[in-house]
C-alpha positions in Angstrom: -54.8 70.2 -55.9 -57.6 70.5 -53.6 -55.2 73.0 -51.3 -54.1 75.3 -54.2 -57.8 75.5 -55.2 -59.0 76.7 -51.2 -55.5 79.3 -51.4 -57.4 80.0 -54.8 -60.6 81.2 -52.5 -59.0 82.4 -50.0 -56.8 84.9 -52.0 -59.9 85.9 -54.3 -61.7 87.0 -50.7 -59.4 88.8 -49.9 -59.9 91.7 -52.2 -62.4 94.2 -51.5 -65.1 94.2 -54.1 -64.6 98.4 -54.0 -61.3 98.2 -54.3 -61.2 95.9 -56.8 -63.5 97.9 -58.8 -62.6 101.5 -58.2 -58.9 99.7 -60.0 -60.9 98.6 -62.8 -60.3 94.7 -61.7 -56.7 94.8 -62.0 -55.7 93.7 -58.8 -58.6 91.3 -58.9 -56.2 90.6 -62.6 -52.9 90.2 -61.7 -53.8 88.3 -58.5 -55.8 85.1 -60.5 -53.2 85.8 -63.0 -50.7 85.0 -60.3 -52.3 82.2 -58.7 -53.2 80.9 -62.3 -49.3 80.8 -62.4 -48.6 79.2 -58.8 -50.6 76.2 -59.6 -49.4 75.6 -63.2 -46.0 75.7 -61.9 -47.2 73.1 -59.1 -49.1 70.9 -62.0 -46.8 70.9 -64.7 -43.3 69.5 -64.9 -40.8 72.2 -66.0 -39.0 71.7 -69.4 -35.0 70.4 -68.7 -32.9 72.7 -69.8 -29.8 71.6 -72.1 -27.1 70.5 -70.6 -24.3 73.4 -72.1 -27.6 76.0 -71.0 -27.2 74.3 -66.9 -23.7 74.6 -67.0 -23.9 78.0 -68.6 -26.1 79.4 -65.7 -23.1 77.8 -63.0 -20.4 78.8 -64.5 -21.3 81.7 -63.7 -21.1 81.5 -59.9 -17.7 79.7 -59.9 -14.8 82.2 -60.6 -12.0 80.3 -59.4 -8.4 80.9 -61.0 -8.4 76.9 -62.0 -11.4 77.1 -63.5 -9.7 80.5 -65.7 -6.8 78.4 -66.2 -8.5 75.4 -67.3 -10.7 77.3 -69.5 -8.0 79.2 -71.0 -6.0 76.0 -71.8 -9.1 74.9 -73.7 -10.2 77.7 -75.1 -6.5 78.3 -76.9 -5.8 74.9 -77.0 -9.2 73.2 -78.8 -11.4 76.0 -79.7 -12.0 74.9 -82.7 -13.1 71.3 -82.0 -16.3 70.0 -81.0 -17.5 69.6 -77.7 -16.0 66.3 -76.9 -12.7 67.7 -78.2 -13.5 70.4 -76.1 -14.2 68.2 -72.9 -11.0 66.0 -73.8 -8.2 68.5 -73.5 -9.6 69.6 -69.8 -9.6 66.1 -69.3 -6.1 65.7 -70.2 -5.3 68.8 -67.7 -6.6 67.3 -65.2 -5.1 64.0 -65.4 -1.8 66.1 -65.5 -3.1 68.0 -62.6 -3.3 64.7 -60.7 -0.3 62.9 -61.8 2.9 63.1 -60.0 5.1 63.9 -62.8 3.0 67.0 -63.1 2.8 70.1 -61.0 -0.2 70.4 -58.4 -2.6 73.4 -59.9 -3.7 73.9 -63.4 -2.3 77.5 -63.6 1.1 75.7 -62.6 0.6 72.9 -65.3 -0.5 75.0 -68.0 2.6 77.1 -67.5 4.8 74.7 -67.6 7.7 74.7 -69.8 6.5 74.3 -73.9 4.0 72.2 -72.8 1.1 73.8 -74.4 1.6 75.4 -77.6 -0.4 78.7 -76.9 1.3 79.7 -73.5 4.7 79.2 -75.1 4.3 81.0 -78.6 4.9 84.5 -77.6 2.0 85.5 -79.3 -0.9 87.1 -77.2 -3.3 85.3 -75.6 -6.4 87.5 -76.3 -9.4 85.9 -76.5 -11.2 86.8 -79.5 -14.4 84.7 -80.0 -16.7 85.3 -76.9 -19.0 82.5 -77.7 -16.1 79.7 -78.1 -15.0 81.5 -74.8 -18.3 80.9 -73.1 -18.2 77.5 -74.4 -14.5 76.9 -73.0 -15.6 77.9 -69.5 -18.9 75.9 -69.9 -16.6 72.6 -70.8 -14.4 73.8 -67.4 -16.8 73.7 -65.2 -18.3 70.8 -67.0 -14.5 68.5 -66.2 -13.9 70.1 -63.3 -17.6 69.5 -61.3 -18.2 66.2 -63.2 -15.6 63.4 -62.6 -17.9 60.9 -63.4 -18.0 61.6 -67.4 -17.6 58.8 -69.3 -15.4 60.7 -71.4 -12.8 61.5 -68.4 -13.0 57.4 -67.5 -12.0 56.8 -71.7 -9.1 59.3 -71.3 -8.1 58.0 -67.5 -4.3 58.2 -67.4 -4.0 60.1 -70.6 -1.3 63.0 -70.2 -0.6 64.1 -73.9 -2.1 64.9 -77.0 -1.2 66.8 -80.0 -2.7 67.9 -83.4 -2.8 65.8 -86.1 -1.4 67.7 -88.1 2.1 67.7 -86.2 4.7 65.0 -85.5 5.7 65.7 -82.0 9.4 64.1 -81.2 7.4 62.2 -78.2 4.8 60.5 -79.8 6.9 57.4 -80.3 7.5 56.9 -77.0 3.8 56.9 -76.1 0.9 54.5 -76.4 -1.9 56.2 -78.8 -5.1 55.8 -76.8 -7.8 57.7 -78.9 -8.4 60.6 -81.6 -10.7 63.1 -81.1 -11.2 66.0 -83.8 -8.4 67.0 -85.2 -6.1 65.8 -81.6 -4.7 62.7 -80.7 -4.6 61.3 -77.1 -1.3 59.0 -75.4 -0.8 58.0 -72.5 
């Protein structure tokens, strides 16, 4: 404290007492102003952030086709479901992603052959709501730069899911592991 309070001094000296009036005191202003703001940033503790606000702001820096690919497969997949369902179906991808009986990219497993609903519908794949859009990428980045979620350890080995409103010809064949939202997890 002692230190900010002698750069304090030392900046204050600095200005000419002419110059400083012949401005009116505004650079004698906005220079206490902005050491009033250096040491208030070196006193108090800044505010966390939310977590889906973090993400947000590194999302931004990663533009990876995965990361496009796994954010489309959620967006069009579980936009509609909260952020846990959100989370879960990139999970899911991933695990697929990392299986053998998968292919090795996202793009490729996502493409695969009817095995997501949205790619395989021959309907347009427009996205339409910017903010669940935001949040798809957000939950993207979130799976893909976060292993260690306790969600993706709860879904560890889980390779299917469908809606709960469907009967899917394969569900009988797998062993239920969770429901999330309106989707049902097997392994």
């Amino acid at each position: 404290m002692k230190k900010l309070i002698n750069i304090f001094k030392e900046r204050a000296k600095a200005i000419p007492a002419e110059k400083a009036k012949a401005l009116g005191g505004a650079v004698a202003l906005a220079g206490l102003f902005s050491i009033g703001f250096m040491i208030k940033s070196h006193i108090s503790p800044q505010p966390r952030l939310k977590l889906e606000r973090r993400n947000n702001e590194y999302v931004k820096t990663l533009q990876s086709d995965e990361i496009e690919w796994l954010a489309r497969n959620i967006y069009h997949e579980a936009r509609g479901e909260s952020w846990e369902g959100m989370l879960a179906v990139g999970v899911v991808t991933l695990n697929r992603v990392k299986s053998a009986d998968y292919p090795d990219t996202i793009e490729e497993v996502v493409k695969e052959y009817k095995q997501f609903s949205w790619f395989w519908d021959g309907l347009p794949d427009r996205v339409g709501d910017r903010a669940a859009w935001k949040k798809a990428k957000t939950a993207a980045a979130e799976v893909m730069l976060n292993p260690d979620l306790p969600l993706a350890k709860r879904l560890e080995g889980v390779t299917h899911y469908h809606a709960d409103y469907v009967s899917p010809y394969w569900a009988g064949a797998k062993k239920e592991v969770t429901t999330i939202g309106r989707h049902v997890f097997y392994m």
